[in-house]
MDTraj code that builds the backbone (N, CA, C; nanometers):
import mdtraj as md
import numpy as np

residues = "UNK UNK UNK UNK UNK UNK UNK UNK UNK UNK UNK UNK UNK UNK UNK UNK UNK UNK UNK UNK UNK UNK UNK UNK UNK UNK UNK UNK UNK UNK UNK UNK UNK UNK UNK UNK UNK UNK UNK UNK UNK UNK UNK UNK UNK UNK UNK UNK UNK UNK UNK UNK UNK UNK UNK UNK UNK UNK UNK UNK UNK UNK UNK UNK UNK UNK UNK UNK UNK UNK UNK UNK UNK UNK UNK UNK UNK UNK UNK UNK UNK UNK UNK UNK UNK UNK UNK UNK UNK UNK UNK UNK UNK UNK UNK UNK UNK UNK UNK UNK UNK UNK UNK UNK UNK UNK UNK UNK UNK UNK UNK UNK UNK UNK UNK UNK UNK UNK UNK UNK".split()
xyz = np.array([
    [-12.5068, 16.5511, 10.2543],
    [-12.4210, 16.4825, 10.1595],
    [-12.2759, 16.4989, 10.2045],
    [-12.1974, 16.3926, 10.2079],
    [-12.0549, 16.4170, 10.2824],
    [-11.9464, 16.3878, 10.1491],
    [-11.8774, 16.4832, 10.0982],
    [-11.7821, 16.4635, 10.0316],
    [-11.6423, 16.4256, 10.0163],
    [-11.5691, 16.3935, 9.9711],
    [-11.4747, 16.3575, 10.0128],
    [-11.3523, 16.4711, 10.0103],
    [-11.2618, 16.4759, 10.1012],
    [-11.1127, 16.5371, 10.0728],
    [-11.1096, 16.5802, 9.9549],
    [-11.0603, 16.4477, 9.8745],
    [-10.9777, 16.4033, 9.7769],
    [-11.1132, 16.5170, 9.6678],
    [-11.1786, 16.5150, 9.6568],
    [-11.2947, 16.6085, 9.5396],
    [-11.2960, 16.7369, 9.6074],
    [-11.3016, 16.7663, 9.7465],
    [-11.2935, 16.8725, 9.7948],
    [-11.1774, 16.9548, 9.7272],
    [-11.0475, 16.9272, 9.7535],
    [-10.9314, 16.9693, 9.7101],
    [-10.9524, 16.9714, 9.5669],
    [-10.9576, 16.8803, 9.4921],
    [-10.9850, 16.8704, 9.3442],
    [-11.0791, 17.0644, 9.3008],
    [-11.2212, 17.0482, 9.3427],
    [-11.2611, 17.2045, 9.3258],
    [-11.2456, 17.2868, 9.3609],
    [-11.1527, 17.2757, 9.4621],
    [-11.0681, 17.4326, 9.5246],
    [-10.9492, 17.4394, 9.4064],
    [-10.8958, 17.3981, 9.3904],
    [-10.7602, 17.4014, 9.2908],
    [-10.7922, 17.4014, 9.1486],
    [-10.8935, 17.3893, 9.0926],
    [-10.8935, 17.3952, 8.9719],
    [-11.0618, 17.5277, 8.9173],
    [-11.0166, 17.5567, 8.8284],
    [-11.1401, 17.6799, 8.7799],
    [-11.2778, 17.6181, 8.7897],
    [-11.3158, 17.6942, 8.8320],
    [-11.4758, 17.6151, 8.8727],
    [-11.6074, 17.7600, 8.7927],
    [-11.7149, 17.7317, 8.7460],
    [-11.8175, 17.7511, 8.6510],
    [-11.8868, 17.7615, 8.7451],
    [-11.9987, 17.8341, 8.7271],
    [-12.1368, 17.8309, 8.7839],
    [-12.2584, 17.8912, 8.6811],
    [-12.3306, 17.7731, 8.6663],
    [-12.4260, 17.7881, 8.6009],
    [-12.5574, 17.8077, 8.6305],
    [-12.6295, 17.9355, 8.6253],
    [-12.7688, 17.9483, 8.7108],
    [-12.8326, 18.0278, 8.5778],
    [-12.9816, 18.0191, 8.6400],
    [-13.0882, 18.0533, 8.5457],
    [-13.1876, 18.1326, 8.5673],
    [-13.2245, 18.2026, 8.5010],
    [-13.3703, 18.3344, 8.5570],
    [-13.5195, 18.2281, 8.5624],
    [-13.5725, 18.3372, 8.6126],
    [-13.7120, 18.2250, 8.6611],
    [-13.7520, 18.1859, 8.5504],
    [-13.7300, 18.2095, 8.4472],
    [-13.7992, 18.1729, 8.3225],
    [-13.7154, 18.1153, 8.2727],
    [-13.6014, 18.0446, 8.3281],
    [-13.5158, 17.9769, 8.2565],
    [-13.3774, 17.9874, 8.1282],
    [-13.3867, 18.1199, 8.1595],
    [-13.2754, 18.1716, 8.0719],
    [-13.1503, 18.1248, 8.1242],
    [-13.0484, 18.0497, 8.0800],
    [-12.9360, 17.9914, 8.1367],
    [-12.7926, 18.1158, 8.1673],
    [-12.7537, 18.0976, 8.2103],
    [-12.5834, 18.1555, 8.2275],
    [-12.5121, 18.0679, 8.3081],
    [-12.3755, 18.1396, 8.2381],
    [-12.2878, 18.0546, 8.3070],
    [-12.1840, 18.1774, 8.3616],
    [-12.0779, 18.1677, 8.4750],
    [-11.9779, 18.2323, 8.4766],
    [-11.8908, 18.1835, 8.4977],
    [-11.7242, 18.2321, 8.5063],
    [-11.5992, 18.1445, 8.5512],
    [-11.5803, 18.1919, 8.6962],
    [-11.5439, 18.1751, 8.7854],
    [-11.5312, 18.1901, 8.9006],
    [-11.3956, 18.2007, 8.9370],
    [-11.3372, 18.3124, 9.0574],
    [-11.2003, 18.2821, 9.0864],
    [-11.2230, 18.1897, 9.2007],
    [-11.2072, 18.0523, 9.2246],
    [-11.2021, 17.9657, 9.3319],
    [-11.3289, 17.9468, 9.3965],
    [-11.3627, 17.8203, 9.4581],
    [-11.4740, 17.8379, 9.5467],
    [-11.3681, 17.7309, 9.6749],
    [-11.4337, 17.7744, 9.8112],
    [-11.3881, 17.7097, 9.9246],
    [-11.4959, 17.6521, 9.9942],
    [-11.4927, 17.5151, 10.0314],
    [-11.5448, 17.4411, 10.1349],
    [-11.5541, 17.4850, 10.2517],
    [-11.6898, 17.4847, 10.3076],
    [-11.6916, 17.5870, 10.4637],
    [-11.7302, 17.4457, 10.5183],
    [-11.7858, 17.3249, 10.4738],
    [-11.7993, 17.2030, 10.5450],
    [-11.8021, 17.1135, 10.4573],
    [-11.9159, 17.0182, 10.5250],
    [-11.9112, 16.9013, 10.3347],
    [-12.0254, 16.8862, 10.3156],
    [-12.0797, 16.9946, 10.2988],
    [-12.2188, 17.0360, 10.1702],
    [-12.2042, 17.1677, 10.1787],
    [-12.1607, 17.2318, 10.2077],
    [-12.1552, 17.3762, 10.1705],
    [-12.0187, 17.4688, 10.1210],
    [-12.0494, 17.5349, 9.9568],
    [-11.9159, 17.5847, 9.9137],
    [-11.9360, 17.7061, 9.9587],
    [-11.8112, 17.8238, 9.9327],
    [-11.8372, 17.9227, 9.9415],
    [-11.7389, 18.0317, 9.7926],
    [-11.8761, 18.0825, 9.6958],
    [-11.7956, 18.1783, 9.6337],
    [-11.7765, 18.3185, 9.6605],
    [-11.6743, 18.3870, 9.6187],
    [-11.6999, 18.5157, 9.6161],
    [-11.7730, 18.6143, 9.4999],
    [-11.8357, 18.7137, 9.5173],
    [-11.8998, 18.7888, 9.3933],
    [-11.8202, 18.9226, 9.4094],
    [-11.7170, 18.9525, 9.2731],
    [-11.6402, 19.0392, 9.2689],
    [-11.7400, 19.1367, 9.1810],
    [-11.7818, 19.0533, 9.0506],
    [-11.7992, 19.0950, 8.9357],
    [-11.9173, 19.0973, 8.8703],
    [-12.0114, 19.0035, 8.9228],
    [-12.1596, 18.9665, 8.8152],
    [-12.2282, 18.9959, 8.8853],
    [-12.3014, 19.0151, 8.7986],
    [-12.4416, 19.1114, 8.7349],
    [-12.5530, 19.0000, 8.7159],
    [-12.5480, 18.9196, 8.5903],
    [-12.6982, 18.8257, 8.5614],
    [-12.6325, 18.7225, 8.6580],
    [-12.5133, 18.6498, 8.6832],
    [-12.5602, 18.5293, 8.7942],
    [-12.5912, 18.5992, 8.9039],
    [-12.5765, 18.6893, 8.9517],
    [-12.6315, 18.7324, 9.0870],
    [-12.7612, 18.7516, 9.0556],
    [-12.8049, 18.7878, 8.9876],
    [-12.9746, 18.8113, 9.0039],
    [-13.0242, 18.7094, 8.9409],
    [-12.9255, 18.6043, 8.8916],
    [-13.0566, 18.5262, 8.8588],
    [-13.0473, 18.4277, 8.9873],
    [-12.9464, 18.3739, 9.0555],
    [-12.9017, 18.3343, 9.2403],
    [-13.0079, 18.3944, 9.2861],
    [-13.0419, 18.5013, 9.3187],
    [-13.1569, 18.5776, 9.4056],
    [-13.2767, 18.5470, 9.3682],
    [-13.3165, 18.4921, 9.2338],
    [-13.4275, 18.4908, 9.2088],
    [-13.4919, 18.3328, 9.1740],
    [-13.3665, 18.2355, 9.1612],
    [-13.4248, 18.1141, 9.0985],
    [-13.2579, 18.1128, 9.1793],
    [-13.2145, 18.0185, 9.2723],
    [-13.1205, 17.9834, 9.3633],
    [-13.0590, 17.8058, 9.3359],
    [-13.1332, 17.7896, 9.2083],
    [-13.0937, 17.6439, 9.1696],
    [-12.9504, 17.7091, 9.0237],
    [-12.8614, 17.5930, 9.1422],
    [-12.7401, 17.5964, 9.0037],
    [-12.6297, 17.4997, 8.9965],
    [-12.5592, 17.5346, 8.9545],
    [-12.4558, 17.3928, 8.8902],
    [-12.3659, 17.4368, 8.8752],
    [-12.2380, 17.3863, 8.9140],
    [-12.0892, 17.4056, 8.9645],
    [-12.0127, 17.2865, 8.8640],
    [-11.9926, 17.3128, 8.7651],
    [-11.8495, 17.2591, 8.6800],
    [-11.7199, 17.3370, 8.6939],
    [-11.6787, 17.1481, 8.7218],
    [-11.5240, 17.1981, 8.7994],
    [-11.4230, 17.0476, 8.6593],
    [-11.3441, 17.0810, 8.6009],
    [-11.2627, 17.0185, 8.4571],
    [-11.1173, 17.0782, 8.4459],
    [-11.0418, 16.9475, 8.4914],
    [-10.8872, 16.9400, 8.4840],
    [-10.8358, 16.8493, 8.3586],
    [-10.8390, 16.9440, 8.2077],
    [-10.7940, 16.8877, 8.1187],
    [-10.6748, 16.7649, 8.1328],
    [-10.5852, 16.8278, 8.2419],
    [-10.4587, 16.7392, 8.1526],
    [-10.4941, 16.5780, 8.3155],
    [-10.5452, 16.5823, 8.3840],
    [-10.6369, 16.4180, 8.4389],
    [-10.7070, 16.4390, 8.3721],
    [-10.8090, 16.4800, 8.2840],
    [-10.9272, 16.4174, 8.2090],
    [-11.0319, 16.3509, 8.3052],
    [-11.0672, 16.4286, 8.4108],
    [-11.1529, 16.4283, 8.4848],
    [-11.2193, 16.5685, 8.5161],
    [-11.3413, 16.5819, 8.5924],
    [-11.3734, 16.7023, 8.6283],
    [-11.5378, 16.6664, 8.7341],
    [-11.6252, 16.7264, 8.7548],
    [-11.6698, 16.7026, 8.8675],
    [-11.8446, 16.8066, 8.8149],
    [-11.9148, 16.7606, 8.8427],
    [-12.0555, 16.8644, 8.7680],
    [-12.1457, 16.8566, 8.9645],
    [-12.1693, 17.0016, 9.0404],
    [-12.2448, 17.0027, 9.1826],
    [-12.3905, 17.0391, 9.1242],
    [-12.4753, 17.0052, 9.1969],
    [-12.5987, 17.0622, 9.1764],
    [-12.6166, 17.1060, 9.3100],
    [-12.7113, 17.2271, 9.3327],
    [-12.7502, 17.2585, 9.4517],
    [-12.8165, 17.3632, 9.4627],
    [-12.8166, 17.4698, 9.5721],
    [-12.9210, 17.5788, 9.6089],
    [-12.8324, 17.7088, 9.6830],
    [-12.8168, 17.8029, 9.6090],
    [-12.7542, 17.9198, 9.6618],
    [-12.8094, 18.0040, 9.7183],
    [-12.7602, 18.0451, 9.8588],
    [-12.7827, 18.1632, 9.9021],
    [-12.6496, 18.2946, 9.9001],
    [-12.7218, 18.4039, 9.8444],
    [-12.6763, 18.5479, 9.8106],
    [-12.6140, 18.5842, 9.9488],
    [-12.5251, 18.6384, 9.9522],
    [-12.5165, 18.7420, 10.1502],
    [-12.4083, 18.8366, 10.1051],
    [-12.4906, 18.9429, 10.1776],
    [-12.3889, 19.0853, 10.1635],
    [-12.3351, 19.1545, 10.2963],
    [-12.3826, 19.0280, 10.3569],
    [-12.3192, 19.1013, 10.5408],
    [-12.2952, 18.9109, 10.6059],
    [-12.2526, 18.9013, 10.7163],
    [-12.2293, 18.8793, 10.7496],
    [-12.1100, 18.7514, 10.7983],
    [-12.1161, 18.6387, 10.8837],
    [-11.9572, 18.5918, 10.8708],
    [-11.9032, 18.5055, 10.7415],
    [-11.9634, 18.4499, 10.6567],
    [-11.9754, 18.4297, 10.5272],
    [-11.9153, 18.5036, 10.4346],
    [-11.9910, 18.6428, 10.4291],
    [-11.9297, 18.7480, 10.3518],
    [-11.8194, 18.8328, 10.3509],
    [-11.8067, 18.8569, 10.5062],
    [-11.6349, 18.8449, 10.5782],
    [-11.5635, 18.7739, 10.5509],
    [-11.5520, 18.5977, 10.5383],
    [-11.4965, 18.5234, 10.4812],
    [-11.4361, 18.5164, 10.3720],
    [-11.5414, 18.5764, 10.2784],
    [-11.5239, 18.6115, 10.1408],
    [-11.4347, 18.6882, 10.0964],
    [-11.4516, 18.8014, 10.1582],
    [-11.3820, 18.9113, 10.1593],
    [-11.2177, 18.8721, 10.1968],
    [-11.1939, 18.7730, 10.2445],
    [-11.0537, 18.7355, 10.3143],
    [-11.0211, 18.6425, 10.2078],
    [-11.1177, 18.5713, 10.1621],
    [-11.0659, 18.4921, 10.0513],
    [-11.0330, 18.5543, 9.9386],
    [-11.0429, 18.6454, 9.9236],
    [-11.0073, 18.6861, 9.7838],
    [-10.8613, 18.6475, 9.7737],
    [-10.8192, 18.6394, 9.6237],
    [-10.7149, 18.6068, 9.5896],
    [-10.6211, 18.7164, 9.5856],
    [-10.6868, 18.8374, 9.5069],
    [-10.6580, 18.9883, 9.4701],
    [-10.7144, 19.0512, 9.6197],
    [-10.6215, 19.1303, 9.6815],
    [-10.6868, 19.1836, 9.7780],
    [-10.7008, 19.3410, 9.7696],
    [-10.6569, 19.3516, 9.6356],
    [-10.7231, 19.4569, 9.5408],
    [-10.8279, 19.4885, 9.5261],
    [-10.8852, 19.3684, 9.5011],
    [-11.0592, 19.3815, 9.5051],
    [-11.1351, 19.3851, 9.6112],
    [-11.2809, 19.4141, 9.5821],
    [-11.3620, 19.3815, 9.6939],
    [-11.4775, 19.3436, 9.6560],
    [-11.5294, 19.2661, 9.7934],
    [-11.6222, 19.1376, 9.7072],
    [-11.7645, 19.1999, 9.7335],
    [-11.8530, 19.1519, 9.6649],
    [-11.9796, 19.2723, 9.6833],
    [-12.0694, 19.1810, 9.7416],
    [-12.0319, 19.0428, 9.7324],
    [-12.1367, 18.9552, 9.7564],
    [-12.0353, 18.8222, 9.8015],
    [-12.1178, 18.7073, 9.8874],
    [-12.0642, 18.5706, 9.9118],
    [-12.1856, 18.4849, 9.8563],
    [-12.1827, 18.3859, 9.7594],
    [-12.2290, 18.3109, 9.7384],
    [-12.2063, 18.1426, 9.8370],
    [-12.2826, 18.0790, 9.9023],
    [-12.2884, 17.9860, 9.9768],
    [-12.3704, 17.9404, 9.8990],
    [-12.3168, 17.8045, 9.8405],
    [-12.3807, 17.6807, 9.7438],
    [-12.4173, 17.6036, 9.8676],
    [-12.5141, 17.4934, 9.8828],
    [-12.5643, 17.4030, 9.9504],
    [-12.5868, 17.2626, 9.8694],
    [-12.4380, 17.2164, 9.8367],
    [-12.5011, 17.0863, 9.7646],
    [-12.5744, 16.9630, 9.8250],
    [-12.6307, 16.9327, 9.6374],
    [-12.7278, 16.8409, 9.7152],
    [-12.6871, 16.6904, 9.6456],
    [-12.6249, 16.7114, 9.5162],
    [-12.5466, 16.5705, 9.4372],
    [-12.4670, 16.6434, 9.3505],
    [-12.3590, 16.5395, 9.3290],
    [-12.2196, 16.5673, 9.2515],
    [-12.2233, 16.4413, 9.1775],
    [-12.1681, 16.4747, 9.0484],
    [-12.0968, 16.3847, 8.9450],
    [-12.0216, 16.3709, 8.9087],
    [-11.9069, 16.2759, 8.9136],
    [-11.7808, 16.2831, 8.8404],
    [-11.7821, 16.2757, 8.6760],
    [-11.7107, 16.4033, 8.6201],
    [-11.6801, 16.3800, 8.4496],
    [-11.6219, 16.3018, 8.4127],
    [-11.6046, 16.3043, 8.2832],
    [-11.5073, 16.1433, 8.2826],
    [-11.4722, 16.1335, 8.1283],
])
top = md.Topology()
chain = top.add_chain()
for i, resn in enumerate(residues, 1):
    res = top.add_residue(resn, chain, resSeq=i)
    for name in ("N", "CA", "C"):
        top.add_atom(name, md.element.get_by_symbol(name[0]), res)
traj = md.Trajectory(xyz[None], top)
């Protein structure tokens, strides 16, 4: 799936959600600090902080990326397939992306989208 710039930039710059679910379907959601484009189907988050989206990512890897810029009144809904990583150049990445370099990231989430929707 090839995305464009113009949406690329759009979900790097604005707060982006991720919504994943346990095998049995229990939903969550979290807020995310930023996700970055490593190409054009694949995002990359960092995991500073969670607990149930990480295990439910590891266990049921289907999830959904809401990205909503109140004042355009637009926003953007990804569907796709995450993989977890706690080593390697991904997770290094991660680790550089942080915003706070205070923190440290325990995990890199790599989304693999597969369709996007514009909000509206």
């Amino acid at each position: 799936m090839k995305i464009s710039e113009d949406i690329k930039k759009f979900i790097e710059d604005n707060p982006v959600f991720i919504g994943s679910a346990t095998k049995e379907g229990l939903p969550n959601i979290t807020i995310i600090d930023g996700a970055k484009f490593l190409d054009n189907q694949r995002i990359l988050i960092v995991d500073v902080q969670m607990t149930s989206c990480r295990d439910n990512l590891i266990a049921n890897p289907s999830c959904c990326l809401s990205i909503y810029n109140q004042a355009m009144g637009i926003g953007y809904k990804t569907f796709g397939k995450a993989n977890y990583l706690t080593e390697g150049e991904e997770f290094e990445m991660a680790q550089r992306n942080l915003k706070n370099q205070n923190l440290k990231a325990k995990g890199a989430i790599v989304v693999i989208v597969n369709n996007i929707l514009k909000i509206q």
